[in-house]
N, C-alpha and C positions, 0 to 999 in steps of 0.2 A: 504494500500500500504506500503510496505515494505520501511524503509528507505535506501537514494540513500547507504547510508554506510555499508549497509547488502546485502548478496547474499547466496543464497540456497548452500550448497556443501554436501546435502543430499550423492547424486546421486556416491559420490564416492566410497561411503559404497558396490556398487556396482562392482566396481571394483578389482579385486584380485590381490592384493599390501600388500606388510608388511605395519602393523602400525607403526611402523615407517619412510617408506617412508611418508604416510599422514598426521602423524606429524612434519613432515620437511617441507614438502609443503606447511602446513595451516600454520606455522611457517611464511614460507617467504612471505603470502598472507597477513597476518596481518601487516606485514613491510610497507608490500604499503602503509599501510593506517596511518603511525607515521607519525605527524606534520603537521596531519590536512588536508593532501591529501582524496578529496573528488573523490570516485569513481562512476561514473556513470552506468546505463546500460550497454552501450557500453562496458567500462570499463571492468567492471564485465564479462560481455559475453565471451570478449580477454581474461579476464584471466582464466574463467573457461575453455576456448578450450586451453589454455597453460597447466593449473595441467593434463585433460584427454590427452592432447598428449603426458603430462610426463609420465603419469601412464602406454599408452598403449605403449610407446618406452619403458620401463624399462620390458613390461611385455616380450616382445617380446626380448629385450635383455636375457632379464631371462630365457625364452623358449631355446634362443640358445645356452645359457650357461648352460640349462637342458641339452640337446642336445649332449653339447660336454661333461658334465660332465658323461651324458651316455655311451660313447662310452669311458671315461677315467675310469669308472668300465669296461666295456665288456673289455679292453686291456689291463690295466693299471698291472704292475706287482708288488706284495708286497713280503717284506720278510720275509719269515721262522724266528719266535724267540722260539716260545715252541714245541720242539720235539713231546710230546708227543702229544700234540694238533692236530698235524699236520699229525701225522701218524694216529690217531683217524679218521680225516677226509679224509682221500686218503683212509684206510679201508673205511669207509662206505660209499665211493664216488666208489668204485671199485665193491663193495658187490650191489652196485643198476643198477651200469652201467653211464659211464658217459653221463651227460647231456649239454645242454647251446649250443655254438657256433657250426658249424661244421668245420672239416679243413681237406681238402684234399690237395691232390700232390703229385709230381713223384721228383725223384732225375733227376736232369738237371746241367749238362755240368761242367769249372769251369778255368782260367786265365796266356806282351812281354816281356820278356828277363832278364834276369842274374839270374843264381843260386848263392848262398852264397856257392861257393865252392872254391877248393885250386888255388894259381893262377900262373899258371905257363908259360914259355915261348912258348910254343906252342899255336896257334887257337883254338878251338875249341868252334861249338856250344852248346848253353842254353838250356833247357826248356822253352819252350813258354807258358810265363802265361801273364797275365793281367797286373797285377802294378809292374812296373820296380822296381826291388831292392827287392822284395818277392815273395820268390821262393815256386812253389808247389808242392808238391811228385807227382812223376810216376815211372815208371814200367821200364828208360830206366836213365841213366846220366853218364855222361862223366866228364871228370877234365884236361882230356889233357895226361896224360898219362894210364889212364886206364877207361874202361867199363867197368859201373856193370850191368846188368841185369836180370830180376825175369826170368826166364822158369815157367810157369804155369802148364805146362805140369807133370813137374818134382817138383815141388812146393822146387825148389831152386833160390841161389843166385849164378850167375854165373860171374867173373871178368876174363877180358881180355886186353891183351897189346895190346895200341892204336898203333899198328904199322905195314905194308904194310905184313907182315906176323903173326897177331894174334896168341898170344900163352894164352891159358886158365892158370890161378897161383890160381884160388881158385873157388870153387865150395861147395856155402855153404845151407847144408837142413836147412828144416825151423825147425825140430824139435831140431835139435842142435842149434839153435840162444834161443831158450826157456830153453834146459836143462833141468833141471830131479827135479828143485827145484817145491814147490806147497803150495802152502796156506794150515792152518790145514782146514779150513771149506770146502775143496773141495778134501779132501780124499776118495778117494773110488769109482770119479767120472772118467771114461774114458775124455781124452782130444785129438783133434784139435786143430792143426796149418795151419793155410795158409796164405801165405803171400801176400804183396797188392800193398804195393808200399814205395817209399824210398826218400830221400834226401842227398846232401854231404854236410859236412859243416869242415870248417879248425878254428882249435884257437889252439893260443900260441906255432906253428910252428908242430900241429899236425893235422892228417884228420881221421875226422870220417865219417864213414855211417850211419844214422839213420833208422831204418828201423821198418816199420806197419805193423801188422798180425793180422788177424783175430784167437782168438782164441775160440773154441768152448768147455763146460766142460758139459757134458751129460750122464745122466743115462738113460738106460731103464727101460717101467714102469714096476711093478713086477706084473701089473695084468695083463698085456698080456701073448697071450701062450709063452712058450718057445719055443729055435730054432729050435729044432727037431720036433715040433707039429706046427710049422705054415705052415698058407697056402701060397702055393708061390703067389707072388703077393701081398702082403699084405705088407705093409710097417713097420717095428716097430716102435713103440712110445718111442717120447724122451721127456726128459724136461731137462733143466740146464741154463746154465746160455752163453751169448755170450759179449766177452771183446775184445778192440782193444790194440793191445801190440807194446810198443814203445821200441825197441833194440836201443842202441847209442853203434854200436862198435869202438874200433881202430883198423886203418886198415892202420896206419901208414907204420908198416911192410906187406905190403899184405900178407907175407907167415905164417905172424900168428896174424892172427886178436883176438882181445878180446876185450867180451862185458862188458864194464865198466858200464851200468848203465840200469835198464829195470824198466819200468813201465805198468802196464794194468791201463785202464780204463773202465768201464762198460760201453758195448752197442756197436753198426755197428758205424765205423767209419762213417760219411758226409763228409768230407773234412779237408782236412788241409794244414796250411802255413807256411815258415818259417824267421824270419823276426829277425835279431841283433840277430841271436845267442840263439831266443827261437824258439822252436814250439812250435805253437798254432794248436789244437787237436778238432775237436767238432766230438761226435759223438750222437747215437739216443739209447736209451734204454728204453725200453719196460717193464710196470711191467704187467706179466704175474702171475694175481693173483690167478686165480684158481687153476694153475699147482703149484703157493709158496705154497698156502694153504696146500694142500695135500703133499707136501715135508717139511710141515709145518717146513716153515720160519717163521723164528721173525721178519725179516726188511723189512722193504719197499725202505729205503733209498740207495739211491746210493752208489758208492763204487769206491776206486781205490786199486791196489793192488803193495806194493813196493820188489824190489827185493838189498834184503844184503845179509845177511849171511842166512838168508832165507824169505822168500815169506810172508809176514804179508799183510792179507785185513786189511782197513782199512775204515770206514763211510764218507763221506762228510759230515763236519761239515753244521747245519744246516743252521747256517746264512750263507751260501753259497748259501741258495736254494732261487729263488725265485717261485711266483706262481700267479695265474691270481684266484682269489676267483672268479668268475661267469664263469668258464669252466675249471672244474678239469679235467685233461684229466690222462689217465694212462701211460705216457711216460716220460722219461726223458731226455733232450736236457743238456750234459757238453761241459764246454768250460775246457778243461783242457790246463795249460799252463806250459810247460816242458822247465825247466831254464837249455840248454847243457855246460855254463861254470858251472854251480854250482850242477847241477845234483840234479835239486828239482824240486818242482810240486805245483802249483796251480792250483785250478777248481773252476768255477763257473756255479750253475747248475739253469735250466729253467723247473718245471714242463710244458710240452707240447710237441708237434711235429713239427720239422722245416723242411723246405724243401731244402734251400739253405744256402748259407753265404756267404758275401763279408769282405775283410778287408782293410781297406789304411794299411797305416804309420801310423797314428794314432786313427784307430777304426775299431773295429771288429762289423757288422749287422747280425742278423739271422732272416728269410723272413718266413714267413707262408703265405696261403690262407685263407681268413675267406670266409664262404660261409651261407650266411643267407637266411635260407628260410624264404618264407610266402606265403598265400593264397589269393586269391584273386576270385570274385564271378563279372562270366560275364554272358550278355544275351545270351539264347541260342535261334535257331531259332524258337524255339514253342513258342509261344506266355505264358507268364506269368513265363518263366520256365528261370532257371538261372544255370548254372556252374559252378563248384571249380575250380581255374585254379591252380597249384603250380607255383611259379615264383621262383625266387630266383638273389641275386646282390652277387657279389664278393668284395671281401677288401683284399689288402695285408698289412701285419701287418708287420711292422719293427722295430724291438730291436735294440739298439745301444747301446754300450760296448766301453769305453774306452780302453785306451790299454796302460799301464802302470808298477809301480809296480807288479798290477793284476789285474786282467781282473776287471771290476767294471759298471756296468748294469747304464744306466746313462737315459733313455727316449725311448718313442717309438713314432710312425707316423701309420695312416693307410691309405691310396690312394686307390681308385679306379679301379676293375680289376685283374690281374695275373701277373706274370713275365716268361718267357719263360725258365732262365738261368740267372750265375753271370751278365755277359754280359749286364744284363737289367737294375745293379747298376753300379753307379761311387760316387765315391767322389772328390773332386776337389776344392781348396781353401775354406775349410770351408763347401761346401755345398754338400748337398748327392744328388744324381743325380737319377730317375729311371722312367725307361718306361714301361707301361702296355697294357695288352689285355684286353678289359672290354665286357661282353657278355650283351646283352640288350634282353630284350623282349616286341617287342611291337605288340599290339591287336593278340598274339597266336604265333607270329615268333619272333625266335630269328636269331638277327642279335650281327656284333661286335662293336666295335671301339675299337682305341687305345690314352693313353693317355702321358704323359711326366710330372712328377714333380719335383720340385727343394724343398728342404728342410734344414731349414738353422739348426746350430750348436747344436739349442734347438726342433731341430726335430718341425717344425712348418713350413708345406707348404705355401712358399714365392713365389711362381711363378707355371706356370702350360699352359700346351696345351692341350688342351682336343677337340675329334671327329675327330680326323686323320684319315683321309684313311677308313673313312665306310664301312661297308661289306667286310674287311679284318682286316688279322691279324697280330700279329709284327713275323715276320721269323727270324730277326739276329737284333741287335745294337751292336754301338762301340762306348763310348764316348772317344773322341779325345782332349784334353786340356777345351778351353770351345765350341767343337761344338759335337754336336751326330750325327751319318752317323745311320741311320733306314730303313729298308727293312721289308717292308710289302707285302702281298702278297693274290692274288685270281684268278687271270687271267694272271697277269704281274707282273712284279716285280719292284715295283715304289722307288726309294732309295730318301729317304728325306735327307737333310740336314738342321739341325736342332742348331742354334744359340744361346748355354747359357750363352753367354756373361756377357748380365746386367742378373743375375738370378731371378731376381722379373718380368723380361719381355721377357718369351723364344717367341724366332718364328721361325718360318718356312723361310730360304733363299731359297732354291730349290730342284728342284724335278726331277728325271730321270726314264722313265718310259721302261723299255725292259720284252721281254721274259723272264722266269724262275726266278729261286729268289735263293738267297745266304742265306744260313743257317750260316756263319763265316764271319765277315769282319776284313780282318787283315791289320792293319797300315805299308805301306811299305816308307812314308815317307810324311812329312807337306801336301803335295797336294797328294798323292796319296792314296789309299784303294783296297786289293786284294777284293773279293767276290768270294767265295766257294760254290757253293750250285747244282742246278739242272736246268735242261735244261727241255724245258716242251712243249707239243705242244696238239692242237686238236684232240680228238674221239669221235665224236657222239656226239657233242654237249660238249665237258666234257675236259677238262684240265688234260693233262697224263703227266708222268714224262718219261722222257725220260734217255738221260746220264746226266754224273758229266760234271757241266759247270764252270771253272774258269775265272772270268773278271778282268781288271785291272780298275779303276775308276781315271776321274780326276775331283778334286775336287779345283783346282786353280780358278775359276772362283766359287764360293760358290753359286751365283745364278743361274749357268747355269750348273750343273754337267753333265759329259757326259763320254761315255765308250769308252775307247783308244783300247782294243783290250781284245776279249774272246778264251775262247776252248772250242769245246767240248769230252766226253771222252768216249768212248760205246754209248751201247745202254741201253733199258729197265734192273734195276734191277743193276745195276752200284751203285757202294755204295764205300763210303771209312769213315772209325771212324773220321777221320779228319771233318769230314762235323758237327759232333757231339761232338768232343774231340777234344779241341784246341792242346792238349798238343801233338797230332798223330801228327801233325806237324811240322814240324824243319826247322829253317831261317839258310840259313848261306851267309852273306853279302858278306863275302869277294868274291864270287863266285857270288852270287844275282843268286843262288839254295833254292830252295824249295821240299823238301822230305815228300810223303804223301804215307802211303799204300791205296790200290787201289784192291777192286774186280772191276773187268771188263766183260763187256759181249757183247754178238754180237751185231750189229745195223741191228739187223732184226725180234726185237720184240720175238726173240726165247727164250732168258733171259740163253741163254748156255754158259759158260765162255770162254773168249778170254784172259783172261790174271789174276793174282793174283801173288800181292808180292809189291814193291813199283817202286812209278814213282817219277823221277827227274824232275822238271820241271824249266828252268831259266827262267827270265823278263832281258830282256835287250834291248833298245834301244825302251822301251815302247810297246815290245812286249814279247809274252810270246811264248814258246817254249818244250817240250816235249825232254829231251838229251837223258833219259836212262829211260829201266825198268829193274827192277831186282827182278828175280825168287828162291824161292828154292822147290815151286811144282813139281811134278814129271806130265810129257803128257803122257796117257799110248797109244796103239795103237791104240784109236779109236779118238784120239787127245780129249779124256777128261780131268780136269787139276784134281790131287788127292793132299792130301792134304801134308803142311801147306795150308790153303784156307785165313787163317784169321792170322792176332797177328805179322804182322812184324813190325819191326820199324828201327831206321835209325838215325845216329847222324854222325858227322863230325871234324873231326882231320886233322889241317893244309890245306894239299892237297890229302885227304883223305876220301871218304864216306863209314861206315862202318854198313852194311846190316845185321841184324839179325832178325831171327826165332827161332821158336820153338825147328828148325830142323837141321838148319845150319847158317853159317856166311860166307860173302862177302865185300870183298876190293874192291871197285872202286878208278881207280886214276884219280882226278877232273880234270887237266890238257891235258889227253889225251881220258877220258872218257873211259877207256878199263877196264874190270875184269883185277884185279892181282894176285887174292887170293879167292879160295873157296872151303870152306869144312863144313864138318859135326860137330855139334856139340856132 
C-alpha cells in the first residue's frame, strides 16, 4: 500500500497539456504537502479531480483560442514589406487561380442631411445621406444659387440658375474636364470618359465642384480580325486598364470654371464621402492577369495617376498594401484619401473584394461576404446508402480604418450572415452597430434568420440578438441614436424596434406587424419613421407585389409601434430608384415635401404606364398627401407614355421645386403648387 503521502499522477501523461502546465500543477500539488500536511485518500482523490478539471478547462480554453486564432488567420490582414516577395506571390497565386475562402456580393445602396457646400442666404435642400455632417456624391446638388447636374445622356455637366426662370451658364463634357494630358505608359491606348457623380465643397471664400468619372484606356486585340473582315455581330476584344478620376474644379466664376487639381485612381469606383474638407474615395480593381500577361506588364501593383504639368503614374507604395495570406484573391480594394485644401492624396490598399463601406466621423469599414462551404454525408432512403449534401454558413467580414492623418487599417470582426446595404451598419458612441440575414440549412431546407450585433472600439462582439423573425429576411434598417427600426419580411411586414441602449444587452421593445414591407426607412423626427417600400397582396396561395406603399410610423410608445397613416401608389410593376437609392430622394422641411421619381402603372394588373417623372408628396398633420406630379414624357395618341421613362430628379430653392431630366427642366412654385416655368433642355 502506497503511503497516505503518495498519489498516482501517472494518468496525466494522458492528457494533452504543455509541460509546462504539468509542471506548474505538480509544483503547487507538492505545496500541499510542506509542513507536514498529511494527505489522505480523500484528499488525494479532491485533488486529482482539481489538476484533471484544470487540464480539461485549459484544454478546452485552448480549443477556443485554436478556434479564434483560426478565424484571426482566415481574416486577419498583414502588411506588404518586401515588394518583390509579394508580387512573386500574387504571380503565382494568379498563375494557379485563387484558392481559400469564397466571397461573393452585389453592390447595395449607400447614406440625412447636409452637404459641405457654400452657405448662402437662400433655402435650399441637401443630399440625403446617412450620417449628418458627411456628404455623399450624386448625380444632382444645389448650393442655393445654382444647379449642377450630370445629363447621362449627353455625358455632360450641366449648371443652372436657381431661379423661377432657369437660365443654363455652363455646360461642361466630360472629355474637357480630363483634357488632352496622358501618362507616358498609356500612349497609344484609345481613352473613355464618363462621368458618375459629384460633390460641392467651399474653402477660404471659394467653391469648388469635385467631380468622379469613370475613365476607360483600351486597346484592341491585334489578333482579332480587323474592321473590315468582321463578322457583324461579333463584339471586338478589348483589354486596358479602368480608373476612377477625381476633377476638383473652381467654379467660383461659373462662366469660367478651372480645374485646379485631378487625380485617377485604379479601378470602378464603390463609393464615396466627403467629410472636413477631404474625400474619401474606395474603389475595386481587378488584376486581370492573363490579359497583363500578354500586354506583358511588369506590375501587378496598384497605381494612382497625378495631374501637373503633366500626367505621371505613379505605384502604391507597398506598405500601403495590406493582404489576408490564407485567401489571395486577384482584386484590389483603395481607400484613396484626397486632401481639397492641400490638393494631395493618400491611399490605402486591401488585396480582396469588398462589397460595401460605411464611414462615421471617425472610421471608415469595408464589408465583404465570407461564404464557407463544406460537405456533409446524410442517410439516404435505401437502406445502407448515404448522400453528399453541400451546405455552406455565411460571415461578414468587417475592416475598420481609422480616419485620421491617413487612413490606417486598425482591426477586423466577423458576424454571422449578410448585410443587405450601408443601412445595415451604424456607429454610435464608440460602438459599431450591424444587422444581418443569416441563411440556415437544416435536414435539406434552407431556411433564414436574422441577427443584430454590437461591436465595441477593438472590434470585439459585446452584445448581440440572434433568430429574429424566422423564415424571413431583413428588407430595410435604420439605426436611430441608440434604437434600430428593422423591417423584415415574408408575408407581412413586421417593423421591430430594437433597443441599443446598454450595448452589451440589445433587445427587442416592439413589434408592428402590417401588409407589404418598406425597402427605406427614413427619420422624419424623434418619434416618427417614413417606410418606402411595396404594397403586396395574395395569388394563388403566393405573396405579389402590388404598388409603391409609403407609411408614416409612430414610434412614441417604443413598445407599442403602430402606423399613423399609408399610401398606396399604382399598380403591379410601380417602381421608383428611391425605394433602392436613398439619395433619389429629397426632404425639404421647410414645406415637410418629399420628392421621389416614380414609374407608375395601372391598378389593373396590366403593368401599362399611368404616369412617369416625379411625385410630390407632403406629411402634414400626421398625414401624408400626394400635391403634385410632374412630367417631361411625351403621351402619344394611343395614351402611351414615351420617353424620359427613367432618370428624373428634383431638388428645392427657397419656394421653389426645381424638376429635371434628361430632356427638360421645370419650376414648381411651392406656395401655390402651379408650373411657372418649363422647357427643354
Amino acid at each position: 500500500m502506497k503511503n497516505d503521502r503518495e498519489f498516482d499522477l501517472s494518468g496525466l501523461d494522458g492528457i494533452k497539456v504543455t509541460e509546462e502546465l504539468k509542471r506548474r500543477t505538480l509544483y503547487k500539488c507538492k505545496n500541499l504537502n510542506k509542513g507536514g500536511i498529511f494527505m489522505g485518500k480523500r484528499m488525494a482523490a479532491a485533488v486529482m479531480t482539481l489538476v484533471v478539471s484544470i487540464f480539461a478547462l485549459t484544454y478546452v480554453f485552448s480549443y477556443l483560442r485554436q478556434d479564434k486564432e483560426t478565424k484571426e488567420v482566415a481574416y486577419e490582414l498583414t502588411q506588404v514589406e518586401n515588394k518583390k516577395e509579394f508580387i512573386s506571390m500574387l504571380n503565382k497565386k494568379l498563375k494557379e487561380g485563387s484558392g481559400g475562402l469564397k466571397f461573393f456580393g452585389g453592390r447595395v445602396g449607400e447614406e440625412k442631411a447636409q452637404d459641405s457646400t457654400k452657405t448662402t442666404s437662400r433655402e435650399h435642400s441637401n443630399t440625403n445621406v446617412q450620417v449628418e455632417g458627411i456628404d455623399e456624391a450624386d448625380i444632382i446638388k444645389t448650393d442655393g444659387q445654382y444647379i449642377y447636374v450630370i445629363n447621362f445622356e449627353r455625358n455632360e455637366i450641366n449648371v443652372y440658375t436657381a431661379e423661377e426662370k432657369p437660365k443654363k451658364v455652363l455646360s461642361l463634357k466630360a472629355e474637357e474636364i480630363l483634357g488632352s494630358k496622358e501618362a507616358k505608359e498609356f500612349k497609344g491606348y484609345k481613352r473613355q470618359i464618363s462621368l458618375q457623380d459629384m460633390f460641392l465643397y467651399k474653402n477660404d471664400g471659394k467653391d469648388y465642384l469635385v467631380v468622379m468619372s469613370n475613365v476607360n484606356r483600351y486597346k484592341e486585340n491585334p489578333q482579332q480580325p480587323s474592321l473590315k473582315d468582321r463578322v457583324i455581330g461579333i463584339m471586338p476584344i478589348h483589354y486596358g486598364e479602368d480608373t476612377t478620376l477625381i476633377s476638383v474644379c473652381d467654379v467660383t466664376d461659373i462662366q469660367k470654371p478651372n480645374v485646379v487639381k485631378q487625380f485617377e485612381i485604379a479601378g470602378y469606383k464603390l463609393s464615396a464621402r466627403l467629410k472636413d474638407g477631404k474625400v474619401y474615395l474606395v474603389t475595386n480593381k481587378g488584376v486581370y492577369y492573363r490579359i497583363m500577361e500578354s500586354n506583358k506588364s511588369d506590375s501587378l501593383l496598384p497605381y494612382y495617376i497625378e495631374y501637373g504639368e503633366e500626367a505621371v503614374k505613379k505605384e502604391i507604395d507597398v506598405s500601403n498594401i495590406r493582404y489576408n495570406k490564407q485567401d489571395i484573391q486577384p482584386n484590389y480594394t483603395i481607400i484613396a484619401a484626397v486632401d481639397l485644401n492641400k490638393n494631395t492624396i493618400s491611399n490605402q490598399v486591401v488585396l480582396g473584394y469588398f462589397e460595401n463601406m460605411y464611414m462615421s466621423h471617425e472610421s471608415l469599414y469595408l464589408v465583404k461576404t465570407a461564404v464557407n462551404y463544406k460537405e456533409i454525408k446524410q442517410d439516404s432512403n435505401k437502406q445502407g446508402e448515404s448522400i453528399a449534401v453541400a451546405v455552406y454558413d455565411e460571415e461578414t467580414v468587417i475592416y475598420k480604418f481609422d480616419l485620421g492623418e491617413k487612413v490606417e487599417y486598425k482591426k477586423f470582426a466577423s458576424v454571422k450572415g449578410r448585410i443587405i446595404n450601408q443601412f445595415s451598419m451604424d456607429e454610435y458612441e464608440g460602438y459599431f452597430r450591424i444587422a444581418t440575414t443569416e441563411s440556415i440549412n437544416q435536414n435539406n431546407k434552407f431556411t433564414t434568420t436574422n441577427n443584430v450585433y454590437v461591436i465595441d472600439k477593438n472590434m470585439n462582439v459585446v452584445g448581440k440578438i440572434n433568430n429574429i423573425a424566422p423564415d424571413e429576411r431583413i428588407y430595410s434598417t435604420r439605426f436611430v441614436g441608440d434604437k434600430l427600426y428593422m423591417v423584415t419580411f415574408k408575408q407581412v411586414d413586421p417593423l421591430f424596434v430594437i433597443d441599443l441602449k446598454n450595448p452589451r444587452e440589445p433587445k427587442i421593445l416592439g413589434l408592428l406587424k402590417i401588409p407589404g414591407y418598406s425597402t427605406y426607412l427614413h427619420p422624419y423626427d424623434e418619434n416618427t419613421i417614413i417606410g418606402f417600400g411595396m404594397d403586396t397582396g395574395e395569388f394563388e396561395g403566393r405573396v405579389v407585389n402590388k404598388g409603391m406603399k409609403v407609411a408614416i410610423f409612430d414610434v412614441t410608445d417604443l413598445n407599442h409601434p403602430k402606423q399613423k397613416d399609408s399610401i398606396e401608389i399604382g399598380g403591379k410593376g410601380t417602381f421608383s430608384e428611391s425605394l433602392y437609392n436613398h439619395k433619389a430622394l429629397v426632404e425639404y422641411r421647410k414645406y415637410d415635401l418629399y420628392a421621389f421619381d416614380l414609374y407608375e402603372t395601372r391598378d389593373d394588373d396590366s403593368y401599362n404606364i399611368k404616369f412617369t417623372g416625379i411625385c410630390l408628396m407632403q406629411i402634414k398633420n400626421d398625414k401624408l398627401d400626394i400635391k403634385a406630379k410632374i412630367t417631361h414624357s411625351k403621351v402619344d395618341s394611343i395614351d402611351a407614355y414615351r420617353e424620359p421613362l427613367y432618370g428624373y430628379r428634383a431638388v428645392f430653392v427657397d419656394n421653389l421645386m426645381f424638376v429635371i431630366s434628361s430632356r427638360a427642366i421645370s419650376v414648381i412654385n411651392l406656395d401655390t403648387m402651379k408650373e411657372v416655368y418649363s422647357g427643354n433642355i
